[in-house]
C-alpha positions as CSV (number, residue, x, y, z in Angstrom):
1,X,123.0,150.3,-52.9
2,X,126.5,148.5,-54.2
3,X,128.4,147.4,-50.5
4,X,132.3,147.0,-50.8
5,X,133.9,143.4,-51.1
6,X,135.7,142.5,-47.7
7,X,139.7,142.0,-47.9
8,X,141.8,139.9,-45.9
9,X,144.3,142.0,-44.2
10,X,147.3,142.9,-41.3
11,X,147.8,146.1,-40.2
12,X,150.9,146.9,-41.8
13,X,150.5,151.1,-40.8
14,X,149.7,150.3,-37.7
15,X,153.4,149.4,-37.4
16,X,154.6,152.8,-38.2
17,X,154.4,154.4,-34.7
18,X,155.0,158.1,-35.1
19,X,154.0,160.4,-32.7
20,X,153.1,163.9,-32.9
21,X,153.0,166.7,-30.1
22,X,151.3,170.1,-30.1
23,X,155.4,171.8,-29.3
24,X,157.7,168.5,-30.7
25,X,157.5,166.0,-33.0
26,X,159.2,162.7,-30.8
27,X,159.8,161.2,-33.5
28,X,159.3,157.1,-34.6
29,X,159.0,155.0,-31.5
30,X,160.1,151.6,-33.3
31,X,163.7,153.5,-32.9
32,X,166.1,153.2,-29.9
33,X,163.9,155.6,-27.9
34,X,161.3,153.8,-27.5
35,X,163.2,151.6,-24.6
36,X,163.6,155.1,-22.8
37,X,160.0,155.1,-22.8
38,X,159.6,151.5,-21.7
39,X,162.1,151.1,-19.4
40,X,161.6,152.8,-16.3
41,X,160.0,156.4,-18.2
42,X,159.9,159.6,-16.1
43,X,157.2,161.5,-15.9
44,X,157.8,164.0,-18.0
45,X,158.9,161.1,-20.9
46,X,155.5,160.0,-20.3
47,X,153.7,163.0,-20.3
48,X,155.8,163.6,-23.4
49,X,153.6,160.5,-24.7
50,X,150.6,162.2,-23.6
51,X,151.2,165.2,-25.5
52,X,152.2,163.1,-28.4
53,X,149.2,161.0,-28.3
54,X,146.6,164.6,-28.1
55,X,148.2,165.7,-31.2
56,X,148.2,163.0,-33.2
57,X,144.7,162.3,-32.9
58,X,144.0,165.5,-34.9
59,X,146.3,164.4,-37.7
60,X,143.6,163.5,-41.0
61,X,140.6,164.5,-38.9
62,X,139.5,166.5,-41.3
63,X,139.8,163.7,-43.9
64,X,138.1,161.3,-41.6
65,X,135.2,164.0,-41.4
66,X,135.5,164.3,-45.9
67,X,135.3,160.8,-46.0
68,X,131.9,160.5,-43.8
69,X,130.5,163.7,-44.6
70,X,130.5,162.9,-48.5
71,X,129.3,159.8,-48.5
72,X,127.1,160.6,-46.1
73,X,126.0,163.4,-48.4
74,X,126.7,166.6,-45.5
75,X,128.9,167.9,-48.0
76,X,131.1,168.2,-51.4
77,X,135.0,168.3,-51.3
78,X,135.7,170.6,-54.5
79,X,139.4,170.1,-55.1
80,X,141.3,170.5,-57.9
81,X,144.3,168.6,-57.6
82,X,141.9,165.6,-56.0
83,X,138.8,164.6,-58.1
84,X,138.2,161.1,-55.8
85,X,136.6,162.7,-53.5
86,X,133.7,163.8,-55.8
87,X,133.9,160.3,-57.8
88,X,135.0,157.5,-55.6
89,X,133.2,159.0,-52.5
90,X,130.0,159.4,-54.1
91,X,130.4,156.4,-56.5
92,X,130.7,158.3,-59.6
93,X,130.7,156.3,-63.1
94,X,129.6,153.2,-61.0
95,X,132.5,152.9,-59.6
96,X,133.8,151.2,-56.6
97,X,135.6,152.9,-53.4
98,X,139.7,151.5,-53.7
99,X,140.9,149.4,-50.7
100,X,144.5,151.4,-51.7
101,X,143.3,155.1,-51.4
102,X,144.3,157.8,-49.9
103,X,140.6,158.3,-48.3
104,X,141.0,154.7,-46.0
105,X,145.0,154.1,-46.2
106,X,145.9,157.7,-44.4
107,X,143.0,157.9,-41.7
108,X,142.9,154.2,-40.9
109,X,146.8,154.5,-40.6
110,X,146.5,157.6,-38.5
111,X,144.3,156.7,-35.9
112,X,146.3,153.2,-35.6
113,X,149.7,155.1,-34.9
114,X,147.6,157.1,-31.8
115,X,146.3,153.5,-30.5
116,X,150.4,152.5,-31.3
117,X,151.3,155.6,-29.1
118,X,148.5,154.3,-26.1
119,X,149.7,151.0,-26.0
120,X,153.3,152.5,-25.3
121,X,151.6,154.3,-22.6
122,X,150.1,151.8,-21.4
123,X,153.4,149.7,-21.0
124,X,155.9,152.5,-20.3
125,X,153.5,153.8,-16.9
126,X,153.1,150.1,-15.8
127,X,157.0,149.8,-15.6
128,X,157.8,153.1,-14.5
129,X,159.3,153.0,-10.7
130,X,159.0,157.0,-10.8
131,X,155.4,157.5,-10.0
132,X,152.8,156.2,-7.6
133,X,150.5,153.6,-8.3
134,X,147.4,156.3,-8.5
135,X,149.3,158.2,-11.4
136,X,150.1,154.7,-13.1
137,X,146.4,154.2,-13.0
138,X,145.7,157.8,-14.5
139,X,148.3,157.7,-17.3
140,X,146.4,153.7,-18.1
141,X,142.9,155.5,-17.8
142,X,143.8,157.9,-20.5
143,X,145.2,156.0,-22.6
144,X,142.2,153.0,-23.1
145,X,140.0,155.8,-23.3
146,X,142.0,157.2,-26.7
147,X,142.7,153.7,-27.8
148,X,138.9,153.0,-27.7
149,X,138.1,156.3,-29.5
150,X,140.2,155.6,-32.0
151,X,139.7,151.7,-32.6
152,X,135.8,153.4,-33.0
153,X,136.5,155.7,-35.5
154,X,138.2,153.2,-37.6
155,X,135.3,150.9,-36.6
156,X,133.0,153.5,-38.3
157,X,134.7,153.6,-41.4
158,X,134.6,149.9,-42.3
159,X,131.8,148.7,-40.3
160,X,131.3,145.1,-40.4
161,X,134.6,144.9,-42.5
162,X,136.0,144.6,-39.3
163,X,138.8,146.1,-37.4
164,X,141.7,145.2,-35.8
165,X,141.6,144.8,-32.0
166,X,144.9,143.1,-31.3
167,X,147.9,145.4,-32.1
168,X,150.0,145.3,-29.0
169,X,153.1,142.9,-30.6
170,X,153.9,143.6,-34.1
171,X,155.3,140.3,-34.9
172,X,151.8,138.9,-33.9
173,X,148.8,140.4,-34.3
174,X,145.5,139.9,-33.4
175,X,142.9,138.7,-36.3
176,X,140.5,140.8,-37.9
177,X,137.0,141.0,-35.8
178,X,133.1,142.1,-36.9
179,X,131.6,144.5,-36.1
180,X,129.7,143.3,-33.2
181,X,132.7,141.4,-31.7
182,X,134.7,144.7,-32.0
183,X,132.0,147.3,-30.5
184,X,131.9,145.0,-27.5
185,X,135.8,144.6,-27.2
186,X,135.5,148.6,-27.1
187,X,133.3,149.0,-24.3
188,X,135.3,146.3,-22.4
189,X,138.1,148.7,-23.1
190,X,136.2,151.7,-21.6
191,X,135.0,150.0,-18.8
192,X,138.6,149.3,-17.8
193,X,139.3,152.1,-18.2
194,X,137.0,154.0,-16.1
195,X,138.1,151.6,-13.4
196,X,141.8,152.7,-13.6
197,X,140.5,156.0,-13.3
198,X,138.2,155.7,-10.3
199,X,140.7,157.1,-7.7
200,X,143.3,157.5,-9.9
201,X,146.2,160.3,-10.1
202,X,146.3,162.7,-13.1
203,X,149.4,164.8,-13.1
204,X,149.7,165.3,-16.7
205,X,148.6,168.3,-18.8
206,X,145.7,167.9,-20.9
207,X,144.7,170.4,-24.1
208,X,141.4,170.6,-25.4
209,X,139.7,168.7,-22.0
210,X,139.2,171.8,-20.2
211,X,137.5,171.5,-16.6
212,X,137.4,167.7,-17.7
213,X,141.3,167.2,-17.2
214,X,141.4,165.8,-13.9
215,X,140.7,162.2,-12.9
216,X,136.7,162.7,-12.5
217,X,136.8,164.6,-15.7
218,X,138.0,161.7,-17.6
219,X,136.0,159.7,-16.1
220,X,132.6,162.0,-17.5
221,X,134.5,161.8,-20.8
222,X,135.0,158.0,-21.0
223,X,131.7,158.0,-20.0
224,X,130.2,160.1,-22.7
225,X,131.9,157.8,-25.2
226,X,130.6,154.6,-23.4
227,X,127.0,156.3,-24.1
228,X,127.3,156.5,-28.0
229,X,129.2,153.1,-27.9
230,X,126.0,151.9,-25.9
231,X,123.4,153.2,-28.7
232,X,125.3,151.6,-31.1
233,X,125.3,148.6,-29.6
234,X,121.3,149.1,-28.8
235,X,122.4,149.1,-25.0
236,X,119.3,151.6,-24.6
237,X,119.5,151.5,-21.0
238,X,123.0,151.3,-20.6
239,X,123.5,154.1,-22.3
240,X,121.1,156.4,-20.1
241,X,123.2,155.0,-17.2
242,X,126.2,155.9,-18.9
243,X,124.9,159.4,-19.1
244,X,124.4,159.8,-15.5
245,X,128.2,159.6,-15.2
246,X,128.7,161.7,-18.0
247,X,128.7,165.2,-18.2
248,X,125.3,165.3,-19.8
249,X,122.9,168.0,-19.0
250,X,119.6,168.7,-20.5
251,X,120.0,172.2,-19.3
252,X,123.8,172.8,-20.0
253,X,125.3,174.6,-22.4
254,X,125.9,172.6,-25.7
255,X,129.1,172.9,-26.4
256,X,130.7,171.4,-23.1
257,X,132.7,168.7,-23.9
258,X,136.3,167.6,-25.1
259,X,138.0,168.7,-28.2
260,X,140.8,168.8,-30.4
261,X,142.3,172.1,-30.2
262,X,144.7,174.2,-32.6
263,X,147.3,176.9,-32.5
264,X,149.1,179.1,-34.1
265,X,152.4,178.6,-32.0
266,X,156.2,177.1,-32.9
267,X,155.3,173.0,-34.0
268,X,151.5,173.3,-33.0
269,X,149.2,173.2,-36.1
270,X,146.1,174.5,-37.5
271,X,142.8,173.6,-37.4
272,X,142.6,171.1,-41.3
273,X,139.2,171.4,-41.6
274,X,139.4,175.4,-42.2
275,X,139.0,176.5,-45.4
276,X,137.7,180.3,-45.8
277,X,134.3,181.8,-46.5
278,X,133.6,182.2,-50.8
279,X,137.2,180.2,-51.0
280,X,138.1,178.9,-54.7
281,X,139.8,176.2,-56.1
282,X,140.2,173.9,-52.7
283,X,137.0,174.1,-51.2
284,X,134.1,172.5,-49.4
285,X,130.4,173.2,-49.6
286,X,127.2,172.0,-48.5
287,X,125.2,169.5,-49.5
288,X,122.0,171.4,-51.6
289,X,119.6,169.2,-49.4
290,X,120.8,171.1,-46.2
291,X,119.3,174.3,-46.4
292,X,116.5,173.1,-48.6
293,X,115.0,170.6,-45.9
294,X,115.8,172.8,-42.9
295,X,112.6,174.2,-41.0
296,X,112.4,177.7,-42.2
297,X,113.8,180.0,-38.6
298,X,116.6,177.0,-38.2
299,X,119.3,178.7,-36.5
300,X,121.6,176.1,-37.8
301,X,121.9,177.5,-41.4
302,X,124.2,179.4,-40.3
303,X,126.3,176.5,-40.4
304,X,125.9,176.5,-44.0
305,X,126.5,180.4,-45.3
306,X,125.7,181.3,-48.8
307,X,128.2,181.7,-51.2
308,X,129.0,184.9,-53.4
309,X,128.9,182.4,-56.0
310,X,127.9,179.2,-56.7
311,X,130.7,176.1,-56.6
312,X,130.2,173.7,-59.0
313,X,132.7,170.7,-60.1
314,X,132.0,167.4,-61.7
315,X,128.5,167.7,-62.3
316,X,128.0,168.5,-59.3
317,X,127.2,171.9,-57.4
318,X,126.5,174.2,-54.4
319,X,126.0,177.7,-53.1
320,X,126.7,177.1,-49.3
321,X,129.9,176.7,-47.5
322,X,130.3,174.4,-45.0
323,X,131.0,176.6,-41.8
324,X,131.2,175.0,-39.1
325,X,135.6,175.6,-38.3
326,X,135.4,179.7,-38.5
327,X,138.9,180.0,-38.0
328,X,142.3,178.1,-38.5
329,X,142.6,177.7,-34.5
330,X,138.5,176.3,-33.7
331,X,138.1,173.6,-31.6
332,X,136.9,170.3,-33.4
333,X,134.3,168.2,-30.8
334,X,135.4,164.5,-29.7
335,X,132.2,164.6,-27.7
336,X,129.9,167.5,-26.8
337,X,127.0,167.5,-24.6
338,X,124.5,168.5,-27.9
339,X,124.9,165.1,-28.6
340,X,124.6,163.4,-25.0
341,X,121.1,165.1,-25.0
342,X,120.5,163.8,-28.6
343,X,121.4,160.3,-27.3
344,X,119.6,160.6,-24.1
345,X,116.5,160.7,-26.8
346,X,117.2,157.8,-29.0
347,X,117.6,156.1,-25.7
348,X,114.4,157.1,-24.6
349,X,112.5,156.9,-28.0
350,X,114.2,153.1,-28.0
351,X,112.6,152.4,-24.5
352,X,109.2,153.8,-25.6
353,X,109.8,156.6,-23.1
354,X,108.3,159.1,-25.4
355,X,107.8,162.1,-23.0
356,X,111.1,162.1,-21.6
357,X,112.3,161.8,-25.5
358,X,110.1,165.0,-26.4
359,X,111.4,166.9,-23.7
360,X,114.9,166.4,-24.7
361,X,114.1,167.2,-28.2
362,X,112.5,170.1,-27.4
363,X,115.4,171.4,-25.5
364,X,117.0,171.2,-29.1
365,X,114.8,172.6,-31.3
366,X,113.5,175.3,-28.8
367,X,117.5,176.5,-28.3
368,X,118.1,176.2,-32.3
369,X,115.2,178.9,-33.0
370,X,112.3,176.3,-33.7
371,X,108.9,175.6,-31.6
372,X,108.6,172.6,-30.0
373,X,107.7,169.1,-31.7
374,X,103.7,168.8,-32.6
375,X,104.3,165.4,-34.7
376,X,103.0,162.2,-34.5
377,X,104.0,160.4,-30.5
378,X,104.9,156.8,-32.4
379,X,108.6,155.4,-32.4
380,X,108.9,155.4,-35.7
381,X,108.0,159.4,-36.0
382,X,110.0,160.3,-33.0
383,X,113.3,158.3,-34.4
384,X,112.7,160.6,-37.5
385,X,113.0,163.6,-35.8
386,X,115.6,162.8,-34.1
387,X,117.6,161.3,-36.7
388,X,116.7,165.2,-38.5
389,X,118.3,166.4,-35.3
390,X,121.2,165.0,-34.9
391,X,121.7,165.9,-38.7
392,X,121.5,169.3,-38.4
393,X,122.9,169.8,-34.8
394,X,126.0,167.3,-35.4
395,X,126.4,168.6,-39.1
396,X,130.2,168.0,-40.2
397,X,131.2,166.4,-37.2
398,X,131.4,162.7,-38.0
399,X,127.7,161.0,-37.7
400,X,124.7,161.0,-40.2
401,X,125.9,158.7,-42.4
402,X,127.2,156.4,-39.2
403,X,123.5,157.0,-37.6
404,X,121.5,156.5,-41.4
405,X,123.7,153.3,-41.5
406,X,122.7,151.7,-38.2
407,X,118.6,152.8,-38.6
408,X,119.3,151.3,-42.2
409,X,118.4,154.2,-44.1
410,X,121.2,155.1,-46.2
411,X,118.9,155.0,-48.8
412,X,117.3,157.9,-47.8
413,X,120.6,159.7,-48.6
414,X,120.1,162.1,-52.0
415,X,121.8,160.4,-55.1
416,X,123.5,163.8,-56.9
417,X,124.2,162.0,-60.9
418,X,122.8,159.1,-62.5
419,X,125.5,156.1,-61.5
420,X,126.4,157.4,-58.4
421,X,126.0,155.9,-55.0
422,X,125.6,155.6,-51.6
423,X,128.3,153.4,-49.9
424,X,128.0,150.7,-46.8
425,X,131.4,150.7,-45.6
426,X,135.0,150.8,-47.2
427,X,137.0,148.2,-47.7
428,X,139.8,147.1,-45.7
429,X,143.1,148.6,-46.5
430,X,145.1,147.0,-49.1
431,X,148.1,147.8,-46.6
432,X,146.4,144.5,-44.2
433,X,147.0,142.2,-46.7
């Protein structure tokens, strides 16, 4: 397994703070406006932010999810005009993933202009004089929690490359940090968060976070995000206290959560990671390994539909669509409770509480069609299964090959043509030199 060589870097995109907004693009904040926004904002200036902030986090999802899926070998991205993602993504040729890319440059870019866009939030409700200290505290809330989500999802991509933490001045910004150093610095950041939002005001409209948009709601949400930071970290018990303030539920539905959300209406925009049923030309399929090591009754085919015909490009080839965005306007998860029940299991699994683990499996499998688990009661087994879980449950949205990374079994992953490979992390932009 080839790991990518570390470059030295600043964040150079991180500089370009656009924002985005489901009804208005507002434009680059390194203009003039941004000293309306820092000097004494009103409310609906920083709500304005707010809605800017939601919208730009959906900008290159759906090439943040290519990136992860392919290399974490959930998928193909067929595309004609584009052959790197079937060569550089899956280490075609024995060759090495760029540092200059499109595939790190534009989503590492993108989620730095959202963390741009909190840290102006951040700043513009702390010296605002037209809201109450509560709503000060809400607007500060939301934003950490973003920042964190995002500084994570960059975090992901380059692993123990490093990330940088430190953006807030331009003209000065923070060094590079591991992996370790940075996965703490972003559950500090969600812990001060949730304290700004314990008691805190939210009078700004939220999309996507449903009954989850008031000040108890975000705290749930930040909590939920604290619980995957935690079994990254191997906070085992952490996490399961995390839980309790989440909005986890063994017995809820699975889709409760928060989510990027997509419209059809004047400056909104479409869900990116749509592409039709039996498409041609630009599409993306299934991995072949998905429906061929899925438990016969799995209910969670259906996330990957046969084809009319089989796709094939490169030397590579599928008959199965990945299905998982029916429509240009479905929701894509931040966090959903599927995956606080699958985390509540590593947790226990980690803390040798194997019943408790099996029950939360079971509420998996027995709601995806499948009897309940009969397999060996070791750690070992138990991680398996749920590792297969989250696989098939999270599929396309952003986390086997994070969780076959940290259990150190990305050599596990299928190799598709001789040369290819399976990749660690990517490099560092060539943009932080």
């Amino acid at each position: 397994m080839k790991r990518t060589m570390y470059f030295p870097a600043t964040i150079l995109l991180a500089l370009a703070c656009c924002m985005w907004s489901c009804k208005k693009d507002y434009g680059n904040l390194n203009s003039p406006t941004a000293e309306q926004f820092l000097n004494n904002a009103s409310k609906s200036e920083l709500n304005n932010l707010v809605s800017g902030t939601e919208s730009g986090m959906r900008n290159n999802a759906a090439l943040y999810l290519d990136d992860v899926g392919t290399i974490g070998r959930e998928g193909y991205r067929f595309s004609g005009s584009e052959p790197r993602y079937v060569t550089d993504l899956l280490g075609a040729n024995s060759g090495t993933l760029s540092s200059s890319n499109f595939y790190i440059t534009t989503p590492w870019a993108s989620h730095y202009r959202v963390i741009k866009n909190c840290n102006i939030l951040i700043q513009s409700a702390a010296n605002a004089t037209t809201i109450t200290d509560a709503e000060k505290k809400g607007y500060s809330g939301f934003a950490k929690t973003i920042k964190a989500y995002q500084l994570l999802l960059n975090l992901n991509l380059t692993d123990s490359n490093g990330i940088r933490i430190d953006v807030n001045d331009p003209d000065h910004l923070g060094p590079i940090v591991g992996y370790d150093a940075a996965l703490t610095t972003i559950a500090l950041l969600l812990d001060s968060a949730k304290t700004d939002l314990t008691g805190a005001a939210v009078s700004f409209p939220l999309a996507g976070f449903g009954s989850f948009s008031d000040a108890a709601g975000l705290v749930q949400f930040n909590r939920s995000l604290a619980a995957r930071v935690a079994v990254y970290r191997q906070q085992w018990a952490s996490a399961l206290t995390y839980l309790n303030d989440s909005f986890f539920s063994l017995n809820g539905d699975f889709n409760t959560g928060v989510n990027h959300v997509f419209g059809t209406g004047s400056g909104d925009q479409l869900n990116p990671a749509f592409i039709p049923l039996n498409q041609a030309g630009e599409i993306r399929v299934a991995h072949p390994s998905y429906a061929t090591d899925i438990t016969p009754g799995d209910d969670r085919i259906n996330k990957a539909p046969l084809r009319n015909a089989t796709a094939s490009l490169n030397g590579l080839s599928s008959n199965r669509d990945v299905w998982v965005y029916t429509s240009s306007t479905a929701p894509m998860p931040i966090i959903r409770n599927e995956e606080l029940i699958l985390i509540y299991a590593e947790a226990k699994i980690a803390l040798n509480s194997f019943p408790d683990a099996i029950v939360a499996l079971n509420v998996i499998r027995t709601k995806h069609n499948l009897p309940a688990y009969a397999g060996a009661v070791t750690q070992n087994a138990l991680t398996t299964e749920m590792l297969n879980q989250r696989r098939y449950s999270l599929f396309y949205e952003g986390h086997r090959w994070v969780d076959m990374r940290r259990y150190n079994r990305l050599g596990e992953l299928p190799i598709d043509r001789p040369g290819d490979d399976v990749w660690t992390m990517f490099p560092l932009p060539v943009t932080e030199n």
